[in-house]
TIRO-2110 file (N, C-alpha, C; in Angstrom, 1 decimal):
// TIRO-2110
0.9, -1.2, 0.0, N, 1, A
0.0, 0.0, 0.0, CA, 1, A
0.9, 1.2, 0.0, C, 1, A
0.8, 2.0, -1.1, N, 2, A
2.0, 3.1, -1.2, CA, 2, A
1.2, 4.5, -1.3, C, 2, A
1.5, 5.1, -0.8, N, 3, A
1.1, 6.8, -0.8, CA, 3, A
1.0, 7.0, -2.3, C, 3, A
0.0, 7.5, -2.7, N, 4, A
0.0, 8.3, -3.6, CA, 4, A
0.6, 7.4, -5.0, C, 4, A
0.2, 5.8, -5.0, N, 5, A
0.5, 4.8, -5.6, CA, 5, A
-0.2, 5.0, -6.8, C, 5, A
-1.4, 4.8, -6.3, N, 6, A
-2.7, 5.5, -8.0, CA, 6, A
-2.2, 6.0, -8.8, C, 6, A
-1.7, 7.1, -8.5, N, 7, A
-0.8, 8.7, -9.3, CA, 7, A
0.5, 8.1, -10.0, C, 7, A
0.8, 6.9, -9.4, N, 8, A
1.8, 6.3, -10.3, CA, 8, A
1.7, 5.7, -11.5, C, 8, A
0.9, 5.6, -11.9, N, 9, A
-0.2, 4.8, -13.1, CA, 9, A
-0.5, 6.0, -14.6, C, 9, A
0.2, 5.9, -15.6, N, 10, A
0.2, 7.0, -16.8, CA, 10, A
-1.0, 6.4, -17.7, C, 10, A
-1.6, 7.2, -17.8, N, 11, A
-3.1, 6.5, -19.1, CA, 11, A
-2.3, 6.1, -20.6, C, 11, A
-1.0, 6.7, -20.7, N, 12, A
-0.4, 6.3, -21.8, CA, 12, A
0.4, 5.3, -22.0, C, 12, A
0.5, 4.3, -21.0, N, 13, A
1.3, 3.2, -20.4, CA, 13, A
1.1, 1.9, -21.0, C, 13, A
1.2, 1.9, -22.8, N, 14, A
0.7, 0.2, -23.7, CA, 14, A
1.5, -1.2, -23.0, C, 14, A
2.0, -1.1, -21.5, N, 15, A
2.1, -2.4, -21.2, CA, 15, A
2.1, -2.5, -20.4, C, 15, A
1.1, -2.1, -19.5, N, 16, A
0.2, -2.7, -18.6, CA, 16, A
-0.4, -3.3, -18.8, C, 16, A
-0.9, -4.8, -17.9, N, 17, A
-1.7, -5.7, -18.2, CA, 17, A
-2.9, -5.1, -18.1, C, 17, A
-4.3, -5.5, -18.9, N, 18, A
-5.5, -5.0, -19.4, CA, 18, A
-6.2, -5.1, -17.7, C, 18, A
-5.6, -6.3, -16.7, N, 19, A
-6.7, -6.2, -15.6, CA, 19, A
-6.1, -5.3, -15.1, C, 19, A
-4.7, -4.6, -14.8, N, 20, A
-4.3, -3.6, -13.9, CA, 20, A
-4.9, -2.7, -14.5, C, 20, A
-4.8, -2.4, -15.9, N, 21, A
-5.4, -1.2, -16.2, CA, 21, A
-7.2, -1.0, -15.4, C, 21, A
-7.5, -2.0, -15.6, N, 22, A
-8.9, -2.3, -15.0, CA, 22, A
-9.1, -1.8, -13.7, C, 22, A
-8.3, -2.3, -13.0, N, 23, A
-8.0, -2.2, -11.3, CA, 23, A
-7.8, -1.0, -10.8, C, 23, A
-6.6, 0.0, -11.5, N, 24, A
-6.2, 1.3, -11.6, CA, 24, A
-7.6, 2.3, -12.0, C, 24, A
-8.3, 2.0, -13.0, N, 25, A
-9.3, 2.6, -13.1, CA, 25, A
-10.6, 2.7, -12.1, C, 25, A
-10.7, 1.2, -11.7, N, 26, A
-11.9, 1.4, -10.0, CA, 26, A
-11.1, 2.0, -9.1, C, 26, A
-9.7, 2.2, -8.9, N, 27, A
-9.0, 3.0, -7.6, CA, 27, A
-9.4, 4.5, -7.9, C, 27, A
-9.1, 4.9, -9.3, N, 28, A
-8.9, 6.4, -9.9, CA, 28, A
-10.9, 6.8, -8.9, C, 28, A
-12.0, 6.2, -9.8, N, 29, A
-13.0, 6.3, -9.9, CA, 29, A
-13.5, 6.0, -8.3, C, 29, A
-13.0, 5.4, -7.3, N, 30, A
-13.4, 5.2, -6.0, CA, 30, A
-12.5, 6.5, -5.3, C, 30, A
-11.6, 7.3, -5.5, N, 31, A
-10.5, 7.8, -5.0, CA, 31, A
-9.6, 7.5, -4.0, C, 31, A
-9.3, 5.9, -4.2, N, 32, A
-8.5, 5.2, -3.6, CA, 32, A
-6.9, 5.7, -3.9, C, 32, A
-6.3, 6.3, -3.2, N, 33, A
-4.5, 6.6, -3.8, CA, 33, A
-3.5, 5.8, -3.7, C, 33, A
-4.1, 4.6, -2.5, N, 34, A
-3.0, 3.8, -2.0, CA, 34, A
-2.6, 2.3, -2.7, C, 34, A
-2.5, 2.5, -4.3, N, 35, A
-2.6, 1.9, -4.8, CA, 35, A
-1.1, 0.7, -4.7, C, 35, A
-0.8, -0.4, -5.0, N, 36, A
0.4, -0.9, -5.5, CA, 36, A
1.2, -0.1, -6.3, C, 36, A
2.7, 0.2, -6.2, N, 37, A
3.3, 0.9, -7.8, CA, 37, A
3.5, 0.1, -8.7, C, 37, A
3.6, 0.9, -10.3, N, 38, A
4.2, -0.3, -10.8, CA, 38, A
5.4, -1.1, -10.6, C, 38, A
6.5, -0.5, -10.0, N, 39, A
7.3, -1.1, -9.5, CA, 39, A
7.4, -2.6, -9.0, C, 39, A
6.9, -2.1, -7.9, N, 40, A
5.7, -3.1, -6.9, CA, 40, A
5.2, -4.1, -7.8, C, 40, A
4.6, -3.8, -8.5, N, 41, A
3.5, -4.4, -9.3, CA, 41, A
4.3, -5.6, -10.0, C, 41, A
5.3, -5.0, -11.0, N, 42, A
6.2, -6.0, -11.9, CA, 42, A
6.8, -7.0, -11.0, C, 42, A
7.3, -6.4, -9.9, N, 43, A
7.8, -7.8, -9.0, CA, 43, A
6.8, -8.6, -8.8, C, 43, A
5.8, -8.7, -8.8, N, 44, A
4.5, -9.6, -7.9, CA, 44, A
4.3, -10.2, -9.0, C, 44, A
3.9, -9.7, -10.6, N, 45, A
3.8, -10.7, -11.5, CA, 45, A
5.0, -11.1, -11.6, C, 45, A
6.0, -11.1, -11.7, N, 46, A
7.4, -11.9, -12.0, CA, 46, A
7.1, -13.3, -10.9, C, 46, A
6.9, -12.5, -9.5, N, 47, A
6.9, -14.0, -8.5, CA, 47, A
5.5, -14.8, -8.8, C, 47, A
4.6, -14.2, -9.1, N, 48, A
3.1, -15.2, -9.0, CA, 48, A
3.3, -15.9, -10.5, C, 48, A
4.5, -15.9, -11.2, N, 49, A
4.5, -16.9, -12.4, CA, 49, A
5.5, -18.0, -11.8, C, 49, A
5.7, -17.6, -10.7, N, 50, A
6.6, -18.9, -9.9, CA, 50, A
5.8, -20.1, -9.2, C, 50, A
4.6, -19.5, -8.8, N, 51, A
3.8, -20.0, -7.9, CA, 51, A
2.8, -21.0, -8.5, C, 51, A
2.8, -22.5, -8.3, N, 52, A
2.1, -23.6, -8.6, CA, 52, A
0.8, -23.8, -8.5, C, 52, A
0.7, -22.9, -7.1, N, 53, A
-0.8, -23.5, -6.4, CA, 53, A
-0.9, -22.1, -6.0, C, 53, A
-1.0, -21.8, -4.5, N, 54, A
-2.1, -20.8, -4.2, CA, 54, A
-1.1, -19.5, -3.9, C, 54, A
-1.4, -18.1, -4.1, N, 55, A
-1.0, -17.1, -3.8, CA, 55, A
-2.2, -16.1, -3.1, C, 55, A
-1.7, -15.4, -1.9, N, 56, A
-2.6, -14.8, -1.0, CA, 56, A
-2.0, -13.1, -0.8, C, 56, A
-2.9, -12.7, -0.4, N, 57, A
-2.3, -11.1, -0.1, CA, 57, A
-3.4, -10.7, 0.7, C, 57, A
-2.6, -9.8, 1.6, N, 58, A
-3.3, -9.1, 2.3, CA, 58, A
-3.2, -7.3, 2.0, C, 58, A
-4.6, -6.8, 2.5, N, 59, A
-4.6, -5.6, 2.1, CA, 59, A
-5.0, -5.2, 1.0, C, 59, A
-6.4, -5.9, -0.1, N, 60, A
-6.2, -5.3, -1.5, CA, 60, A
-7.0, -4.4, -2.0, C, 60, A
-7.4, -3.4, -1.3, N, 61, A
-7.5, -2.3, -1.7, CA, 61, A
-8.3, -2.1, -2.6, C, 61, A
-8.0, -1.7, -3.8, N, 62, A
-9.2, -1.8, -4.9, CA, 62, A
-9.0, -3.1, -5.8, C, 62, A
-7.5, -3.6, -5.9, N, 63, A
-7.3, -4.7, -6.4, CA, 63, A
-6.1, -4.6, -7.2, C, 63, A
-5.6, -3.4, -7.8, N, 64, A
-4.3, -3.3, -8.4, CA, 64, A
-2.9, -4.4, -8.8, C, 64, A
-2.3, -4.5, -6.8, N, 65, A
-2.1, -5.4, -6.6, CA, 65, A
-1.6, -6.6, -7.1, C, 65, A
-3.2, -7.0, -6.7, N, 66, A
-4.1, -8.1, -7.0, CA, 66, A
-4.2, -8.2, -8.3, C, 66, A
-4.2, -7.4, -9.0, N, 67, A
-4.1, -7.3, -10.7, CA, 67, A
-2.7, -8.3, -11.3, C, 67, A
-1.5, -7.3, -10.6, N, 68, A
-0.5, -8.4, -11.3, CA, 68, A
0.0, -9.1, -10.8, C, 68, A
-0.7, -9.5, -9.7, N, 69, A
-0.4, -10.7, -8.9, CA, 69, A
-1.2, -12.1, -10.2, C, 69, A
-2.1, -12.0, -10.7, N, 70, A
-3.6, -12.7, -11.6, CA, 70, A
-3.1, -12.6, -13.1, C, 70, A
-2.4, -11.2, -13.2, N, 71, A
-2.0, -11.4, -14.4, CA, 71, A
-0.7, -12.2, -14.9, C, 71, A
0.2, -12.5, -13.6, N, 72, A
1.5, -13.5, -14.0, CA, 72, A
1.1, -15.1, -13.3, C, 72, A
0.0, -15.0, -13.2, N, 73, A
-0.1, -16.5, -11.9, CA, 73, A
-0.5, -17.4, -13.4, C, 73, A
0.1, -18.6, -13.1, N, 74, A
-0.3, -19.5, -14.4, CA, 74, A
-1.7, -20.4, -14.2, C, 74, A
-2.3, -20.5, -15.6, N, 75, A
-3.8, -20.8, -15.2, CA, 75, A
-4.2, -22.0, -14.0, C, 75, A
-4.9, -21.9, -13.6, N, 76, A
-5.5, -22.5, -12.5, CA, 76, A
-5.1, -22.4, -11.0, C, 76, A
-3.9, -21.3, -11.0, N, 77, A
-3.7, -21.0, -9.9, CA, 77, A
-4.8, -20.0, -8.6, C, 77, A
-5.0, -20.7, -7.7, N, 78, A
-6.0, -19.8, -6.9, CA, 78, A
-5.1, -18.7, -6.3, C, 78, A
-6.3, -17.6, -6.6, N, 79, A
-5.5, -16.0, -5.4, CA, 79, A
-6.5, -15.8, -4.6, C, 79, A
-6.2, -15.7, -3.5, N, 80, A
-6.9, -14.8, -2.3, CA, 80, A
-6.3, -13.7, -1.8, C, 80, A
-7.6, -13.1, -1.9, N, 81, A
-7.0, -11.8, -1.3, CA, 81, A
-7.9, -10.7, -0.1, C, 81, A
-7.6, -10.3, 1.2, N, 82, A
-8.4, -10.1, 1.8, CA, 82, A
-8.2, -7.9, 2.3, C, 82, A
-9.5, -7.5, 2.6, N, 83, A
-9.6, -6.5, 2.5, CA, 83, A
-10.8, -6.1, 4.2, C, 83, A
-10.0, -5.1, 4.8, N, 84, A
-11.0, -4.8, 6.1, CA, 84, A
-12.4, -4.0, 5.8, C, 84, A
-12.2, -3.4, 4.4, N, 85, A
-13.4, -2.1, 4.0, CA, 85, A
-13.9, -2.7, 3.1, C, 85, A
-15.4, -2.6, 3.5, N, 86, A
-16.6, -3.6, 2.6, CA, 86, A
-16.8, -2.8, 1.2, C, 86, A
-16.7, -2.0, 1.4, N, 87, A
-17.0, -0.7, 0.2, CA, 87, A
-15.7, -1.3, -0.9, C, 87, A
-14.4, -1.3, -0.6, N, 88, A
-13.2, -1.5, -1.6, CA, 88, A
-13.2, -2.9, -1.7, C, 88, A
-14.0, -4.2, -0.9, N, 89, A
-14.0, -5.4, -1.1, CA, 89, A
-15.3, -5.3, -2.6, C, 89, A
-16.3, -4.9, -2.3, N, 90, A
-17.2, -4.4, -3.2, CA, 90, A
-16.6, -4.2, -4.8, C, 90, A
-16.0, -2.9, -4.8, N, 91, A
-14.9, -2.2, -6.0, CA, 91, A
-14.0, -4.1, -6.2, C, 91, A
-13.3, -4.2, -5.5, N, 92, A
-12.0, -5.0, -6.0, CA, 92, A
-13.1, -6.2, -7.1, C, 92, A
-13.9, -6.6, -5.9, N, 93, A
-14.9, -8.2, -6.7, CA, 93, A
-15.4, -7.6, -8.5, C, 93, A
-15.6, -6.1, -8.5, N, 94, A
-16.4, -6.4, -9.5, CA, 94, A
-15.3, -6.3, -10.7, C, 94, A
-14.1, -5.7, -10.1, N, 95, A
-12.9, -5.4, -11.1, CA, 95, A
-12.3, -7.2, -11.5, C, 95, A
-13.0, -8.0, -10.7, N, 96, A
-12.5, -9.5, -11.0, CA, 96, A
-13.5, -10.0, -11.1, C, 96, A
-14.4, -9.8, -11.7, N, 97, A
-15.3, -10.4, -11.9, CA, 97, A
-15.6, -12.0, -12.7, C, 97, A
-14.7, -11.4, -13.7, N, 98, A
-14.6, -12.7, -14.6, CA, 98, A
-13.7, -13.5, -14.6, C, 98, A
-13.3, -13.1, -13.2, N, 99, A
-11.6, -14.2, -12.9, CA, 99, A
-12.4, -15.3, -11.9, C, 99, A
-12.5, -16.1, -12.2, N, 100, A
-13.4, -17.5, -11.2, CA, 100, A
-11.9, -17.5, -10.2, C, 100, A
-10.8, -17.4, -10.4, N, 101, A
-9.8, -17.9, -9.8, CA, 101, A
-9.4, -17.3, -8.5, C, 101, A
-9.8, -15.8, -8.7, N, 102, A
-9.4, -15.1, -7.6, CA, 102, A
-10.9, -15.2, -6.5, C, 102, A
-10.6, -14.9, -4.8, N, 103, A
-11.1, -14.7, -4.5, CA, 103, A
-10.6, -13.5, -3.2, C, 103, A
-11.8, -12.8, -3.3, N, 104, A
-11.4, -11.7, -2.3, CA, 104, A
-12.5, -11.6, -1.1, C, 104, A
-12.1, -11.8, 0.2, N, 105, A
-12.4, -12.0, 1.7, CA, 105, A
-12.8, -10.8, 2.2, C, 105, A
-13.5, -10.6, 3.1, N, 106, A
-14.1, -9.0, 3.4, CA, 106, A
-13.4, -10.0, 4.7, C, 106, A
-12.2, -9.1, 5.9, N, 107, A
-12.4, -9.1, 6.9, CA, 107, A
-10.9, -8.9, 7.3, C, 107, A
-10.3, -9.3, 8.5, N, 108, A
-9.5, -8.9, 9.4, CA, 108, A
-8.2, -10.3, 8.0, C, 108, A
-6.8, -9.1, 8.3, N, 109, A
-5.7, -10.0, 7.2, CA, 109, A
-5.4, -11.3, 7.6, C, 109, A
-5.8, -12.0, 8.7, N, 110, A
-6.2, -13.6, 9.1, CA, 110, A
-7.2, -14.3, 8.7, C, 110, A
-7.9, -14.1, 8.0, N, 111, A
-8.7, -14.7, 7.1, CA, 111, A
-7.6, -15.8, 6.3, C, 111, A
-6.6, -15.1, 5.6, N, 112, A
-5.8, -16.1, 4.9, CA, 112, A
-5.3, -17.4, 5.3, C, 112, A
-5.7, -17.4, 6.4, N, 113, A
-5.2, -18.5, 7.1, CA, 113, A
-6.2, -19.5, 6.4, C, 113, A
-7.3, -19.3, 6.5, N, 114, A
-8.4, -20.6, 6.0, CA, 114, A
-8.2, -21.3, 4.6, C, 114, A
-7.5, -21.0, 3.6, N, 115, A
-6.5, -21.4, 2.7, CA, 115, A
-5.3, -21.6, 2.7, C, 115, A
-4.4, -21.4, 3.5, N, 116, A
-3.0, -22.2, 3.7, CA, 116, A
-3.1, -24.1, 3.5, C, 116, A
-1.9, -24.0, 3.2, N, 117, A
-0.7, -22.7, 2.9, CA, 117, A
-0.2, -22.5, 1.3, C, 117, A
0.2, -21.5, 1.0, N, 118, A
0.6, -20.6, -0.1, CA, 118, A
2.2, -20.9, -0.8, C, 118, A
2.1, -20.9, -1.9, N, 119, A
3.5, -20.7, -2.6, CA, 119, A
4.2, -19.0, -2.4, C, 119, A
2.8, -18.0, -2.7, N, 120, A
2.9, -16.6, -2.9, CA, 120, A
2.2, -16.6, -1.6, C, 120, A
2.7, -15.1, -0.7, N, 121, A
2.1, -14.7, 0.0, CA, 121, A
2.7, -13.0, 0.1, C, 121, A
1.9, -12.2, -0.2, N, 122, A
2.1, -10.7, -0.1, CA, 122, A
1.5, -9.8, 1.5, C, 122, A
2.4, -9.7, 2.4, N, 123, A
1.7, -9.1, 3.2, CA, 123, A
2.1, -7.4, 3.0, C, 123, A
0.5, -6.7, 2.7, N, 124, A
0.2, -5.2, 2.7, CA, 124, A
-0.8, -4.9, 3.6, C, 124, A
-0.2, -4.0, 3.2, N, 125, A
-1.9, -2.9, 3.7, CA, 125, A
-1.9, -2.0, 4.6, C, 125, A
-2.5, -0.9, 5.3, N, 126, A
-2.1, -0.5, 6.8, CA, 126, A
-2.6, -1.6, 7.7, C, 126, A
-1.9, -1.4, 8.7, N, 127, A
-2.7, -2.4, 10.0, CA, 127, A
-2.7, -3.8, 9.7, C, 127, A
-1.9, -4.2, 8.7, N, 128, A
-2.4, -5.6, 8.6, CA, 128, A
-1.0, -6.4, 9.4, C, 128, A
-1.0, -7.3, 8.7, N, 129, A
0.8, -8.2, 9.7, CA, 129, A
2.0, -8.2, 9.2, C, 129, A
2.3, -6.6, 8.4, N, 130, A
3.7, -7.0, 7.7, CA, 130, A
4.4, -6.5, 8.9, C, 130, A
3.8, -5.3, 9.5, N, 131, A
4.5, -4.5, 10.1, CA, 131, A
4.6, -5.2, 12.0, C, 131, A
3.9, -5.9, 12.8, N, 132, A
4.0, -6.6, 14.0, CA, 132, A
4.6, -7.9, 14.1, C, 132, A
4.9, -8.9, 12.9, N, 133, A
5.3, -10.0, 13.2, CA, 133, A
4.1, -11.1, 13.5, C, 133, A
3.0, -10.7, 13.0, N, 134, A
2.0, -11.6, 13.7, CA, 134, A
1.6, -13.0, 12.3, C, 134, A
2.2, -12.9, 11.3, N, 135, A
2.2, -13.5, 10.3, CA, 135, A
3.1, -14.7, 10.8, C, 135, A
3.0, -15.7, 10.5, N, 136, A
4.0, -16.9, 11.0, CA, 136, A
4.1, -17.4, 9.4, C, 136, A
5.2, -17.3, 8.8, N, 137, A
5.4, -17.8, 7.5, CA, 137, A
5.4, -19.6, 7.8, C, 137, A
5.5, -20.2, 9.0, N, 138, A
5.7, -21.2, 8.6, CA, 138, A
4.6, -22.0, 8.6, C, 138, A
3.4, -21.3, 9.4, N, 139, A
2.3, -21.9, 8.8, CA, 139, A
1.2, -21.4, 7.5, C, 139, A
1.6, -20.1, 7.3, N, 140, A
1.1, -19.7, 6.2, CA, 140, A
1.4, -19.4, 4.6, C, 140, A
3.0, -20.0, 4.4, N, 141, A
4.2, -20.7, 3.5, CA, 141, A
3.9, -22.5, 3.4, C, 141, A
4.2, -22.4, 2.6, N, 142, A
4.6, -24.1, 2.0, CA, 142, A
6.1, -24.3, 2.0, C, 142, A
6.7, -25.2, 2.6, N, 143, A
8.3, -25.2, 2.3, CA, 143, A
8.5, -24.2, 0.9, C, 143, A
9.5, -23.8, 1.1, N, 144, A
9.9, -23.3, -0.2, CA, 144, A
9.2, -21.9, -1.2, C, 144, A
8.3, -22.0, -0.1, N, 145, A
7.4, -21.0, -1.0, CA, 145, A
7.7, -19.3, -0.8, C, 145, A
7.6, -18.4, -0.9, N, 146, A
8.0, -17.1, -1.2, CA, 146, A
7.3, -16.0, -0.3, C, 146, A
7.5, -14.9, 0.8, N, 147, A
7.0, -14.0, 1.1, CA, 147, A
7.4, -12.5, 0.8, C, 147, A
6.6, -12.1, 0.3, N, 148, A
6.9, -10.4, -0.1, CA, 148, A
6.0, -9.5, 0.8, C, 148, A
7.1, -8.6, 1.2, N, 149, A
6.6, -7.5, 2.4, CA, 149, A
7.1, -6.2, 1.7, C, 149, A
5.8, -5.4, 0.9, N, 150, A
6.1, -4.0, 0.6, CA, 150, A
6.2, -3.0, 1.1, C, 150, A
6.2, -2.1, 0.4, N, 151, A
6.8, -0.7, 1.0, CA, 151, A
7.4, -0.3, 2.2, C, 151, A
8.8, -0.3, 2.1, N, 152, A
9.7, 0.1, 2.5, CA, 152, A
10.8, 1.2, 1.9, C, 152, A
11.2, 2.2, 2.5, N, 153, A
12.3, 2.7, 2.0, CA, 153, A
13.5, 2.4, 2.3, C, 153, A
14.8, 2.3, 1.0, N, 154, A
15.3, 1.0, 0.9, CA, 154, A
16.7, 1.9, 2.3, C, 154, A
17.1, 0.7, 2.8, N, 155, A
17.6, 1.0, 3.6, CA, 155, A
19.5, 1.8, 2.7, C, 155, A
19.9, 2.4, 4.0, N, 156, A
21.2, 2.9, 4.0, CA, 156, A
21.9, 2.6, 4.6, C, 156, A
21.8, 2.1, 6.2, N, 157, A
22.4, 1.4, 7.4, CA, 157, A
22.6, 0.6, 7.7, C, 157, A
23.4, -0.1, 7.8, N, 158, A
23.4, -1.4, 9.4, CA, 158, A
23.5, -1.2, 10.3, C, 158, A
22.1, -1.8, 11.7, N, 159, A
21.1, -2.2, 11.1, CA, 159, A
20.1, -0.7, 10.7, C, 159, A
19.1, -1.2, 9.8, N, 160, A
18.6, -0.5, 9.0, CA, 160, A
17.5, 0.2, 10.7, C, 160, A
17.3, 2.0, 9.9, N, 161, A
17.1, 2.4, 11.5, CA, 161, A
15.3, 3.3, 10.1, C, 161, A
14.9, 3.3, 11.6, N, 162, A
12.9, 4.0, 11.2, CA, 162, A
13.3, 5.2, 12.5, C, 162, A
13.1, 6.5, 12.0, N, 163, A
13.0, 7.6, 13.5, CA, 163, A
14.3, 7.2, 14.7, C, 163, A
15.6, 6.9, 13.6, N, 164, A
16.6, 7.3, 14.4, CA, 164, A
16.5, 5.7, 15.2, C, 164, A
16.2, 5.0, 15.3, N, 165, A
16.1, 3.8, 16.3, CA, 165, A
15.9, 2.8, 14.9, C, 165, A
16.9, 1.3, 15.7, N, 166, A
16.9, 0.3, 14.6, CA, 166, A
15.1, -0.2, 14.2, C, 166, A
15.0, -0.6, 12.8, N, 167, A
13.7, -0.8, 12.1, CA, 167, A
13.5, -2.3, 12.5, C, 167, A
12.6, -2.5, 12.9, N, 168, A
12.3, -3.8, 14.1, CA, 168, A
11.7, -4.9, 12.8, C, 168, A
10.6, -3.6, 12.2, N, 169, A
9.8, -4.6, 11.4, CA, 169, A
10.3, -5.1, 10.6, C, 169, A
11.5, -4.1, 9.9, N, 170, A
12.0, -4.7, 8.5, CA, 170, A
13.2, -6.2, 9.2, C, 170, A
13.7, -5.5, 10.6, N, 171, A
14.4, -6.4, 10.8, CA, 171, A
14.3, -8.0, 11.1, C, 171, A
13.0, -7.5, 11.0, N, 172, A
12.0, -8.9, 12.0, CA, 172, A
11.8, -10.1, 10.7, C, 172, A
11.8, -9.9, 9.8, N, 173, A
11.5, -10.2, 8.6, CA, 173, A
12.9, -10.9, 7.6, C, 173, A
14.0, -10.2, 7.6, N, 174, A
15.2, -10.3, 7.2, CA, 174, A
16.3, -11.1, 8.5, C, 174, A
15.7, -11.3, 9.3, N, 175, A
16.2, -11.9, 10.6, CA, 175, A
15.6, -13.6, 10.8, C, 175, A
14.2, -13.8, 9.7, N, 176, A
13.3, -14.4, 10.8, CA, 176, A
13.8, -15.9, 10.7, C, 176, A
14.0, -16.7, 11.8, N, 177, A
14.6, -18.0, 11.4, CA, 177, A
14.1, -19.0, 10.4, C, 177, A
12.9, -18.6, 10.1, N, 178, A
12.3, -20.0, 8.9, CA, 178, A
12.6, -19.6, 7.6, C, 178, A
12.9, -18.4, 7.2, N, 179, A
13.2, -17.4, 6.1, CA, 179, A
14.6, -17.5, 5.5, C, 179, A
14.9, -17.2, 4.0, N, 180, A
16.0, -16.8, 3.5, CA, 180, A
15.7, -15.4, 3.3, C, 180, A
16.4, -14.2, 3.2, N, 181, A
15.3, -13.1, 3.0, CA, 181, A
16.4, -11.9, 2.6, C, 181, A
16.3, -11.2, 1.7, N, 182, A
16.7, -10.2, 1.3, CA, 182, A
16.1, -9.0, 0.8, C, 182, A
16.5, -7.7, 1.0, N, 183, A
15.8, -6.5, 0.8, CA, 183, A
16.3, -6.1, -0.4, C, 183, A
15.0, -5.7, -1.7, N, 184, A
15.2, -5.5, -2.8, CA, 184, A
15.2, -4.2, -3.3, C, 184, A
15.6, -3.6, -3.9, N, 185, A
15.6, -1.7, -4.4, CA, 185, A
14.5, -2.1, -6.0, C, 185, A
13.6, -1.7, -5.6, N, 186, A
12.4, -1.1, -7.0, CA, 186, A
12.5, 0.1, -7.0, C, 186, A
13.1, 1.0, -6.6, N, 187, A
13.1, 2.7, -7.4, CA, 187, A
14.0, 3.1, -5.9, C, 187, A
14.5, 4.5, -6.2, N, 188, A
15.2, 5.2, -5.3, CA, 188, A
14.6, 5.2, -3.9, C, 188, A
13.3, 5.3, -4.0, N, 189, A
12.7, 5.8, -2.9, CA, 189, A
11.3, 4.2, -2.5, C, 189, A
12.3, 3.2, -3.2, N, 190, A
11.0, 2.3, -2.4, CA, 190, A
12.1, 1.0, -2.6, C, 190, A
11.4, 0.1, -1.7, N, 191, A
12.4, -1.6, -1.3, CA, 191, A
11.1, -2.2, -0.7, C, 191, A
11.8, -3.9, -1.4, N, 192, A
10.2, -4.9, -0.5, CA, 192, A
11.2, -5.9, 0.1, C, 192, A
11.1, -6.6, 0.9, N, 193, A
11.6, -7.8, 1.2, CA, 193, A
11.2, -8.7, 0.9, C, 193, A
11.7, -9.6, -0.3, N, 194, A
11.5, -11.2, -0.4, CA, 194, A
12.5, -12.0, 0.2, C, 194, A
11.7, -13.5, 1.1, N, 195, A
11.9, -14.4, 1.6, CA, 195, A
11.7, -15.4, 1.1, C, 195, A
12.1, -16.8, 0.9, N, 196, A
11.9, -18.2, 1.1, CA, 196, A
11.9, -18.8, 2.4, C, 196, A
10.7, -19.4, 2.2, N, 197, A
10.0, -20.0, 3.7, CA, 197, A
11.5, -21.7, 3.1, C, 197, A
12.5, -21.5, 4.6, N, 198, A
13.1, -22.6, 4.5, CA, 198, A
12.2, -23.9, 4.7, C, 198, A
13.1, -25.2, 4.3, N, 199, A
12.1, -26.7, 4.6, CA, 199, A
13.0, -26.8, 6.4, C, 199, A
11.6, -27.8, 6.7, N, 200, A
11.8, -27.8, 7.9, CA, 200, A
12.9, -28.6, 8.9, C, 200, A
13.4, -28.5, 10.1, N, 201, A
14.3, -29.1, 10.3, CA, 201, A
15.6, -28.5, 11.5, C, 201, A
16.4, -29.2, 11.9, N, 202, A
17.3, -28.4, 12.7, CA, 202, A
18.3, -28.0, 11.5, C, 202, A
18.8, -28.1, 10.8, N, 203, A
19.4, -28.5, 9.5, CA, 203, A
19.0, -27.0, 9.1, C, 203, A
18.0, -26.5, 8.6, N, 204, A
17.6, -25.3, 7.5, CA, 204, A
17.7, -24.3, 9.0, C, 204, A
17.2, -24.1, 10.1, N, 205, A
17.3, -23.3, 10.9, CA, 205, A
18.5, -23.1, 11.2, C, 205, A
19.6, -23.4, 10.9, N, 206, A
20.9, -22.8, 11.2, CA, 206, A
21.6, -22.1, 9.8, C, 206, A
22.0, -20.7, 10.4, N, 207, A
22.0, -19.8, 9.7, CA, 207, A
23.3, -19.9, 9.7, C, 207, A
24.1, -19.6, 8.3, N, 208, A
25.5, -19.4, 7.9, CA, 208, A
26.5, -18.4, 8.3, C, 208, A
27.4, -18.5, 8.8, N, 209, A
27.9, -17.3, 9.7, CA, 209, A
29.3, -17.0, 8.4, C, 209, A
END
């Protein structure tokens, strides 16, 4: 969920996929701003063409997202995706209307749990679980499978610091023992962290020094 994400979106843009365009259009027309960037966006379809089975996200807003998450997933893969506001759960379903594949959840970003577990898993949104740690990749990953945690600005430090004091969340995530995880630069002023949910074991929990 990025400030002023919508606004990142040019009407004269011939390669964007037809549903983002779609999706960008219910954000414009609801005056949703916090849309996915493209930035953002091209990573998520690059990873959901990795994903076999199920991809989930939290936070989807009008659906953007969610757009090129659907537009890189290969056919028959299911997406879920869950949203706190009935009104943008409303907007996102009709922008997917004719995707049988996706489904989008009206309620708190633990809903996803009732489909685990996931190849793809995107935690966004305000308020949702990228930012406290309350997401447990290892039951809401499949060995092997992939977590993406957006918007961030990309770090400059070791360890990376938020208001002068070390960044807990980002660190929480790039630290977390079930995880391989590294912070990625999509533009000057934005970074996501992708992980691999390790296989299980005393073996994968020991980290390389």
């Amino acid at each position: 969920m990025s400030p002023h994400g919508t606004d990142a979106y040019r009407d004269d843009d011939g390669t964007l996929p037809a549903l983002v365009v779609r999706a960008v259009a219910a954000a414009r027309a609801h005056g949703f701003a916090f849309s996915c960037r493209p930035e953002q966006g091209r990573l998520l379809q690059l990873l959901a063409a990795g994903a076999s089975h199920g991809i989930a996200e939290t936070g989807t807003g009008c659906g953007v997202g969610l757009a090129w998450l659907a537009s890189g997933a290969r056919p028959g893969t299911r997406l879920v995706s869950v949203e706190r506001d009935a009104e943008r759960v409303r907007v996102a379903r009709e922008v997917f209307r004719d995707r049988p594949e996706v489904e989008i959840l009206h309620g708190d970003w633990r809903r996803v749990e009732e489909h685990r577990p996931y190849d793809l898993l995107v935690l966004d949104g305000g308020g949702q679980a990228k930012g406290d740690g309350a997401a447990d990749p290892t039951r809401l990953l499949a060995p092997g499978g992939t977590l993406v945690v957006d918007d961030f600005t990309p770090a400059t430090t070791w360890p990376p610091l938020f208001d002068g004091a070390p960044d807990r969340a980002r660190l929480h995530w790039l630290d977390h023992p079930a995880l391989r995880s590294s912070e990625l630069r999509l533009a000057p002023d934005l970074a996501a962290i992708v992980g691999t949910r390790l296989p299980d074991g005393p073996a994968a929990r020991r980290r390389p020094r």
